[in-house]
N, C-alpha and C positions, 0 to 999 in steps of 0.2 A: 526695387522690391514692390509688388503688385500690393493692393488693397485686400485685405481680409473682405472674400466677399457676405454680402449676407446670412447665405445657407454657412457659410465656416462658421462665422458665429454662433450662427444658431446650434450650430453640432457641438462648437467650444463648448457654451453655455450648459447643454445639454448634459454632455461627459463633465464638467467639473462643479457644478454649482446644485447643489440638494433640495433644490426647489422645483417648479413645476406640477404636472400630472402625476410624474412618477418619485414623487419624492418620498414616499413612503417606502417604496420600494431601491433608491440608494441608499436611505439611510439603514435598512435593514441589510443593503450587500454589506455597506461599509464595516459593521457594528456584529457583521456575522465572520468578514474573515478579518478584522483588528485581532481577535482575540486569539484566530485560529497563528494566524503569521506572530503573535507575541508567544505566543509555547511554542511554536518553533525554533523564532528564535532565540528564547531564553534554552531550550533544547541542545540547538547546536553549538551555544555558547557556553553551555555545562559541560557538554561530552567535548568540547574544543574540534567541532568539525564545522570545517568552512563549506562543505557541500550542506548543510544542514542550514545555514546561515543564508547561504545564496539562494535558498529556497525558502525560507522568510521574505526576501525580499522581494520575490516575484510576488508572493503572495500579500505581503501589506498596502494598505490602499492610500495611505497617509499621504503621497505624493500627491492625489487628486486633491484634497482638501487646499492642499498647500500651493497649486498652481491657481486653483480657483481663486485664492484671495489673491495671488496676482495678475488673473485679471480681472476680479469685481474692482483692485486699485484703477486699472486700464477705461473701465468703463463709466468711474465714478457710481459703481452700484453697491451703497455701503450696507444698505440689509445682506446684501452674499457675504459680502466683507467678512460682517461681523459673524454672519451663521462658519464660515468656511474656517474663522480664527477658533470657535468654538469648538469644529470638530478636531483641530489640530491637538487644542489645548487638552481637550477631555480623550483626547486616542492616548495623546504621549503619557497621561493619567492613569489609563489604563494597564496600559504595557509594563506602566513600572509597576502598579497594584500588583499582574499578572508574575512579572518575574518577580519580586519580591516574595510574593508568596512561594513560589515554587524553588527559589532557594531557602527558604525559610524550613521548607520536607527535609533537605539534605543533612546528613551529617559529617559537612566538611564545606567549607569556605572556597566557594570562586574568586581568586584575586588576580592579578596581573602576574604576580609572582610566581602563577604556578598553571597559569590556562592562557593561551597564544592572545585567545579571541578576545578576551578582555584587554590582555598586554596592545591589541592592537587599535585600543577605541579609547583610550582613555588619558593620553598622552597626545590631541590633535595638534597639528604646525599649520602654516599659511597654504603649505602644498594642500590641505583640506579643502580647505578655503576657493584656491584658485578651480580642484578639481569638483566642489559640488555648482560653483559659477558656471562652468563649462559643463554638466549635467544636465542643471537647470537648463539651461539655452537652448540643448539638444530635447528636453522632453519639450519645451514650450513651442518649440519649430514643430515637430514633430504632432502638438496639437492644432496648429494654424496652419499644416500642409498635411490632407489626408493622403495624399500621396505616397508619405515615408512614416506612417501613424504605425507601422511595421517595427522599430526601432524600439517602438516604448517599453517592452521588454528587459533590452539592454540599458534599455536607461532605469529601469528597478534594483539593476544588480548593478550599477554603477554608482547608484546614491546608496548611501547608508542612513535610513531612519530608524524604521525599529532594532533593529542588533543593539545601537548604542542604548538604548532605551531601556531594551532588556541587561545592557553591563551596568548601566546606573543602578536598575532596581537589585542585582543581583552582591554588585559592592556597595549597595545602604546596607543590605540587609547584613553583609560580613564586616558592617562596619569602618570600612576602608571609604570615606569619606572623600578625601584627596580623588580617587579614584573615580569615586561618581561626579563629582563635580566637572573632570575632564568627559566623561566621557556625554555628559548633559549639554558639555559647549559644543563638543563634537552634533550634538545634533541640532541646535539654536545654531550653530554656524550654516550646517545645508539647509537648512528651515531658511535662513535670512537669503542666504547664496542664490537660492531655488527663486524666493519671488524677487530678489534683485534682478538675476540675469532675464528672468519669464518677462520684466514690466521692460526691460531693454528690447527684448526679442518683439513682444508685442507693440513697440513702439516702433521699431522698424518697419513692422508690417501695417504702420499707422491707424491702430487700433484708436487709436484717442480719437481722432473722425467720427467714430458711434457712441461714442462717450456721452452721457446724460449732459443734458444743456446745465449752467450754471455749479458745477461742479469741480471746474480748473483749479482753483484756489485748492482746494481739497483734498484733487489728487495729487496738485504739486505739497504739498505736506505728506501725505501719505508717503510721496516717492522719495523725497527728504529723511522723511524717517528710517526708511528702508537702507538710505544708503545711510545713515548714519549709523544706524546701528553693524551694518556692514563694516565700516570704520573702527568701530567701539573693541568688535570681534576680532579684528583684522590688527589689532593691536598686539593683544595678548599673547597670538597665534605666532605672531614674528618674533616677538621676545623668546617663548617656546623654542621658536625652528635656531633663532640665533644661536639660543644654550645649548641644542643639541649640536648644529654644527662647531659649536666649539667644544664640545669634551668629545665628540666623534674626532675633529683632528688632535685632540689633547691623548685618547686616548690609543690613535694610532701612532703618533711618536715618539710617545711611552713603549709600544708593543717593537715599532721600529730598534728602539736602541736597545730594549730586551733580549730580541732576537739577534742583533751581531755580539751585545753580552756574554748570551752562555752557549753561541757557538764554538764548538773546539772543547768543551766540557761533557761530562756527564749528565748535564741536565737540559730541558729543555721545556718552554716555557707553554703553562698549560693553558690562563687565563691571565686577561689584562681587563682589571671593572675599574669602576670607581663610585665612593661612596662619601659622602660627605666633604666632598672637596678633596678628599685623597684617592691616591691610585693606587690598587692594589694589582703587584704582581705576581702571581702565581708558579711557583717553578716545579718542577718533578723530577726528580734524576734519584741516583746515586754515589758515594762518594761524599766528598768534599763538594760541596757550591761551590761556585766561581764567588771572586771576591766583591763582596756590596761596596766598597772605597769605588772599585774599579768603574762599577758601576753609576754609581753618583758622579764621577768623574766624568763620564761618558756622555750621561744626562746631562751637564754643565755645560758642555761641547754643545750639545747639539739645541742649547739655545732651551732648556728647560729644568733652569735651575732654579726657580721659583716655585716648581712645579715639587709637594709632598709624595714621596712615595715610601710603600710600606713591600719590603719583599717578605713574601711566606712560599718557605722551602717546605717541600712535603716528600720525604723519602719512599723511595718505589720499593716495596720488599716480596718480594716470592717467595712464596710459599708452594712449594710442593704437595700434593695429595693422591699417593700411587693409590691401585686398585685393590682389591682384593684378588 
């Protein structure tokens, strides 16, 4: 992998670090479309439309602050550092101020329970995790080779920053706590991922060669941190994916033995959840139900007799309504 020459750097620097001649003028881009891509996407996350959200994305800038502190790490330049952590800190500030308030107008509660986009930011697994590392890596190439600086685009709609930002401030505001607190990790995890993979990527392209003299100690801390906190993240996230992959197979061989159950019956099974450690199975017909002995017998058989389940039969009735 060739050397980051000069001029790339200096174009890095340029595009991610808020300093310079023209800093006056990023930080007014920055600080003009945070606000506009935060009503978007608190926007599209009220009305539950995923074109609405995808176009927040293009539009928030937040990724730029967030690569730049992964390479002020690269370069041992801790004034960017600390300007670049600043603007992360005080955008994702923002965002939630913005949504917060704008669910605060509504007269009805955005929750998971009842809006996709929130359902789908607030409950993050490891698959987050690996996919904003692999983000990251593609925006950071992508700014060390103008070549393919074409991609960055797609790498906007690939990471999620502000969306989750706008689900936190929009579940403080309805009170669903639980709720914001996921979907806050959801973005503390691509915030970590982003400069983990960016200080990998730029070390490949042996960025640390330009690195301010007397600084090694520094950045080997800085880079420590980084994965450690990676770690910290990468914990919780696996425990998550564990749970789900086990009530997703708990709750498919619940629905399995349900289905040959009340085959050959009247009824036929509507829903298979689970709530507090029970499975609730939903049946719909007419007639008589098939018998729940037969059924717990069944579940026994099939290796899931430890496993609480609650059947609720809900009779199908028709009703007629001629014309006039």
């Amino acid at each position: 992998m060739p050397d980051v020459e000069a001029t790339d750097l200096e174009r890095m620097r340029a595009e991610l670090f808020f300093d310079g001649a023209k800093a006056a003028s990023k930080r007014s881009r920055f600080w003009l479309l945070l606000p506009l891509s935060a009503v978007i996407a608190t926007a599209g996350v009220i009305s539950d439309s995923t074109a609405t959200v995808i176009g927040a994305m293009i539009v928030a800038p937040l990724m730029t602050p967030i690569l730049g502190a992964a390479l002020a790490i690269a370069l041992g330049d801790w004034r960017n550092l600390i300007r670049s952590l600043l603007f992360v800190v005080t955008g994702a500030m923002a965002v939630f101020a913005i949504a917060y308030v704008f669910a605060s107008m509504l007269d009805f509660e955005v929750v998971a329970q009842s809006n996709s986009q929130v359902a789908a930011r607030v409950a993050p697994h490891l698959v987050d995790l690996v996919a904003a590392l692999a983000t990251g890596a593609v925006g950071a190439v992508a700014l060390a080779r103008s070549d393919i600086s074409d991609t960055l685009p797609g790498v906007a709609i690939a990471i999620s920053l502000v969306p989750p930002l706008a689900v936190v401030g929009v579940t403080a505001q309805a009170k669903a706590y639980h709720q914001a607190a996921g979907a806050l990790l959801l973005f503390v995890t691509n915030v970590v991922a982003i400069v983990l993979s960016g200080l990998v990527v730029l070390a490949v392209y042996r960025l640390n060669r330009r690195a301010r003299p007397g600084t090694l100690r520094r950045r080997t801390a800085a880079t420590v941190a980084v994965v450690l906190a990676a770690v910290a993240i990468g914990v919780p996230l696996a425990h998550s994916s564990h749970e789900v992959g086990r009530t997703t197979a708990l709750l498919q061989g619940v629905g399995r033995v349900a289905q040959i159950w009340t085959k050959g019956s009247s009824y036929a099974v509507e829903t298979v959840t689970i709530s507090g450690g029970e499975v609730l199975v939903r049946i719909i017909g007419a007639g008589s139900p098939p018998s729940t002995e037969t059924f717990r017998h069944e579940l026994d058989g099939a290796g899931l007799g430890a496993t609480s389940v609650e059947v609720q039969v809900v009779p199908a009735v028709t009703t007629e309504l001629p014309g006039h």
